[in-house]
PAPAMAR-127579 format. One record per atom (N, C-alpha, C): x, y, z; residue in one letter. Coordinates in steps of 0.1 Angstrom, whole numbers, padded with zeros to 4 digits, always signed. Example, Ala and Ser with C-alpha at 12.3 -4.5 7.8 and 13.67 -1.06 7.14 Angstrom:
<recs>
+0132-0057+0078a
+0123-0045+0078a
+0132-0033+0078a
+0128-0022+0071s
+0137-0011+0071s
+0129+0000+0079s
</recs>
This chain:
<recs>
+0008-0012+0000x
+0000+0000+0000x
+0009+0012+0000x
+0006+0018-0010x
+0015+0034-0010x
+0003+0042-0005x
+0016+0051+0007x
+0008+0066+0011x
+0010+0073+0000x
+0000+0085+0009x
-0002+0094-0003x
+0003+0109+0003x
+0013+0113+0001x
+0015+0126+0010x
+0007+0137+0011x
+0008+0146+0020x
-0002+0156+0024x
-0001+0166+0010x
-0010+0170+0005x
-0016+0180-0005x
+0001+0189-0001x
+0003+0197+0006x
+0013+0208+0007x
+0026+0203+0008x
+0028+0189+0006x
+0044+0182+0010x
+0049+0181-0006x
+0040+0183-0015x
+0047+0176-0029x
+0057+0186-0035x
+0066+0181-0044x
+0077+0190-0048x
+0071+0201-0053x
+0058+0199-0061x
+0056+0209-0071x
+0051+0222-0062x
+0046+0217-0052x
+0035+0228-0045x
+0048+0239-0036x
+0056+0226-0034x
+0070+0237-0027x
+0076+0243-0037x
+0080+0238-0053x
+0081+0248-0058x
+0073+0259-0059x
+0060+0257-0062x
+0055+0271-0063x
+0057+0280-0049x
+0056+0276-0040x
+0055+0285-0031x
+0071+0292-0029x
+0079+0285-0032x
+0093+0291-0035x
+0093+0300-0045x
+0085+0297-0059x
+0081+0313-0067x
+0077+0324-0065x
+0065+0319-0054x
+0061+0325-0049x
+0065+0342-0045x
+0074+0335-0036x
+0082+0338-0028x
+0091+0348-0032x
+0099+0341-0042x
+0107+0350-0049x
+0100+0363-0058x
+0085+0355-0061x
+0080+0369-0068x
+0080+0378-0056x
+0073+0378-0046x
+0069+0391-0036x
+0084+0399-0043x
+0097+0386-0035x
+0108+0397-0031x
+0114+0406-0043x
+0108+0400-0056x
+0112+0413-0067x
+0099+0422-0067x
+0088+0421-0068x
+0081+0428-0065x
+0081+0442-0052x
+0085+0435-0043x
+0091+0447-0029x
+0104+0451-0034x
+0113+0449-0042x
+0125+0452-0048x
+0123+0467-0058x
+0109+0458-0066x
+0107+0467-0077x
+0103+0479-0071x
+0094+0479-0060x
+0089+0489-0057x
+0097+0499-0050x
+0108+0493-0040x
+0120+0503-0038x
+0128+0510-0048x
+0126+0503-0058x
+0134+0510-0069x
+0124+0521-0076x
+0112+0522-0081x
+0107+0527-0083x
+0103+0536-0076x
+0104+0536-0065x
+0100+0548-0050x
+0117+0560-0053x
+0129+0549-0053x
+0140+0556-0054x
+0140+0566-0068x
+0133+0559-0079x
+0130+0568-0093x
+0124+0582-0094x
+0112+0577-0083x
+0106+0593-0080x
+0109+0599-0072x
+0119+0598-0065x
+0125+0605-0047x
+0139+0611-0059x
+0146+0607-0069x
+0159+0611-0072x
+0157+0627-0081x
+0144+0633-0083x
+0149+0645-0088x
+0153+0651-0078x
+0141+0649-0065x
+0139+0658-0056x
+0150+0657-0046x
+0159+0649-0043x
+0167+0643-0039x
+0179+0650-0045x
+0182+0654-0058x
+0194+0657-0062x
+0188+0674-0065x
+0176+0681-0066x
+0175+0692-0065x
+0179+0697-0046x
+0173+0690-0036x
+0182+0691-0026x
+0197+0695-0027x
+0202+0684-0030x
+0219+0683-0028x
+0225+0695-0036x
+0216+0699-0049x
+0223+0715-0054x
+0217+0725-0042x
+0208+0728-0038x
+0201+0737-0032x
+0214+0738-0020x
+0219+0727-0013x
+0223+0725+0000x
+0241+0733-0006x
+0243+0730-0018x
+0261+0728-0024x
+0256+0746-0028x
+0244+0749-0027x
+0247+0766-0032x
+0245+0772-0024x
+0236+0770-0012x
+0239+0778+0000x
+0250+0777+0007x
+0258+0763+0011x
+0271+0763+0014x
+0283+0772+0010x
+0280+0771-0006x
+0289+0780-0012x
+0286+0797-0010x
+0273+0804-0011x
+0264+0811-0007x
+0274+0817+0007x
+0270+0810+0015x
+0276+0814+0029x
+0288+0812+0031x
+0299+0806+0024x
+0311+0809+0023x
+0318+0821+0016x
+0310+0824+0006x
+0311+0836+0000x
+0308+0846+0010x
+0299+0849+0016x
+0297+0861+0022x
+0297+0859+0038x
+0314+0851+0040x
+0315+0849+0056x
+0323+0865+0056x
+0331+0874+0041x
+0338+0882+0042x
+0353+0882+0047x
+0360+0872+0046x
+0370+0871+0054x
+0387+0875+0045x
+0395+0880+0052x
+0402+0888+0043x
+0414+0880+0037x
+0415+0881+0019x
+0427+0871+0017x
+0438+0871+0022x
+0443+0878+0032x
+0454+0876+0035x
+0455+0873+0051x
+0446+0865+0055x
+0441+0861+0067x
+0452+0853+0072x
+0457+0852+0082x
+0468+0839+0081x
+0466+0830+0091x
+0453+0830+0100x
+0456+0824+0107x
+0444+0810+0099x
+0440+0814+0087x
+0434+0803+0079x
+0444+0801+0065x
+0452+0805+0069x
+0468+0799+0056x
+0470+0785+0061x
+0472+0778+0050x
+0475+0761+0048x
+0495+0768+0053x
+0497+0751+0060x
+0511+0757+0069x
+0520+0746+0058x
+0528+0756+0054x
+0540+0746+0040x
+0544+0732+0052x
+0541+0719+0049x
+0544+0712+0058x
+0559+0705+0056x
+0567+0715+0044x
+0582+0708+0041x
+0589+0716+0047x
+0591+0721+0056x
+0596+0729+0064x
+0594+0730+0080x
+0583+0721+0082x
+0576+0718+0094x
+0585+0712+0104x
+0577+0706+0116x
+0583+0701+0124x
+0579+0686+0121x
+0576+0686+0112x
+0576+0672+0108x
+0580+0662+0093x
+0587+0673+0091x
+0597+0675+0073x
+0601+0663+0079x
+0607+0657+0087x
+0617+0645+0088x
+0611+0634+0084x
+0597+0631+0091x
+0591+0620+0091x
+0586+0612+0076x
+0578+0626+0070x
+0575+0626+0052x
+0585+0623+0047x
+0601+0625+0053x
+0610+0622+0041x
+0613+0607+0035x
+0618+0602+0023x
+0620+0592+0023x
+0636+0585+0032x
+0633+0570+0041x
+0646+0572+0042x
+0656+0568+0031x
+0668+0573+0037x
+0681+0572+0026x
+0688+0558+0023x
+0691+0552+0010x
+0695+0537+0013x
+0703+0537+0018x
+0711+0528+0026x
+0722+0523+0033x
+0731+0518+0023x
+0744+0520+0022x
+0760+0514+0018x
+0761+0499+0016x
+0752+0495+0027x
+0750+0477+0030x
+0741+0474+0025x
+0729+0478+0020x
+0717+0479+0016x
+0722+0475+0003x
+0729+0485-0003x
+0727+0487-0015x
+0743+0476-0021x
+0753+0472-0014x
+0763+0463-0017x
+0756+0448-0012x
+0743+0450-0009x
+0739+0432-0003x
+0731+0431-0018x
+0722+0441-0021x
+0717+0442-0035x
+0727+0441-0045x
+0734+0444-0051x
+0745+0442-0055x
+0751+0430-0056x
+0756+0424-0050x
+0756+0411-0045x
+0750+0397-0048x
+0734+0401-0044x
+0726+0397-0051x
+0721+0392-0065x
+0722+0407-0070x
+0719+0409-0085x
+0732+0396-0095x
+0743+0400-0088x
+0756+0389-0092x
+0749+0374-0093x
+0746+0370-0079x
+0744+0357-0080x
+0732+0351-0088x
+0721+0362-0090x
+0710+0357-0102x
+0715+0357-0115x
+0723+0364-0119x
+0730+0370-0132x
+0735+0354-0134x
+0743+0353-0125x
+0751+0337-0126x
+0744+0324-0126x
+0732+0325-0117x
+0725+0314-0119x
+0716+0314-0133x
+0714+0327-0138x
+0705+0328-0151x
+0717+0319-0158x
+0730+0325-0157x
+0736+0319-0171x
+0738+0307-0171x
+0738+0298-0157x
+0741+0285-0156x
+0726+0277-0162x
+0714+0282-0154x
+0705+0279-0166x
+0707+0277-0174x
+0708+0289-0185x
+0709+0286-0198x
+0720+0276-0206x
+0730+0277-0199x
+0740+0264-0202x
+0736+0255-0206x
+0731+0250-0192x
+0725+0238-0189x
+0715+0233-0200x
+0701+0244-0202x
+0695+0238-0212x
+0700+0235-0228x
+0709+0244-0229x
+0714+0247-0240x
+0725+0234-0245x
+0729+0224-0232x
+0734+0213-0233x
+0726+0199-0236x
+0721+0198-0225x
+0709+0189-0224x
+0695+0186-0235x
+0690+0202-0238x
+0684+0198-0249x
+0689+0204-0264x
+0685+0196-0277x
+0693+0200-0285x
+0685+0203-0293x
+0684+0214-0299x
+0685+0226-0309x
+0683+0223-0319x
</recs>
């Protein structure tokens, strides 16, 4: 005797309700995006209104060009010129690199020997 599963256990019925499903979530998708379509004139007419009165009121704070206590301070001259600078390479630094560069140069050529023996051309 075969059972017979409950009406709402069969694959098909769970697929649909999984379509279901997925429809709402593009449907509530669609509609934030469409909410976002008609909020973005008004939205970006804001953001100019806000970038011209900013500018608006910077214009007429009156302050005089040769104000100095709003002068940008040359920071290469500062008390912190040292830190920005790059450090200098070292004598050993640069003869261990040296060095180096030697023994890849030599192992390149022994490579090439090598293949240049072994396989033939």
């Amino acid at each position: 005797m075969a059972r017979r599963r409950a009406q709402s256990d069969t694959p098909l019925n769970l697929k649909q309700q999984e379509l279901a499903q997925l429809e709402s979530d593009l449907r509530k998708q669609m509609e934030d995006l469409q909410r976002m379509i008609e909020e973005a004139p008004r939205v970006a007419e804001e953001k100019t209104r806000r970038e011209r009165e900013d500018l608006l009121e910077r214009a007429s704070e009156g302050r005089n060009r040769l104000d100095v206590s709003i002068a940008l301070q040359d920071k290469r001259y500062g008390e912190y010129a040292a830190e920005n600078r790059r450090p200098r390479s070292l004598r050993k630094q640069r003869s261990e690199g040296r060095l180096l560069f030697i023994v890849l140069v030599i192992a390149l050529a022994l490579a090439i020997i090598w293949i240049t023996t072994h396989l033939h051309f």
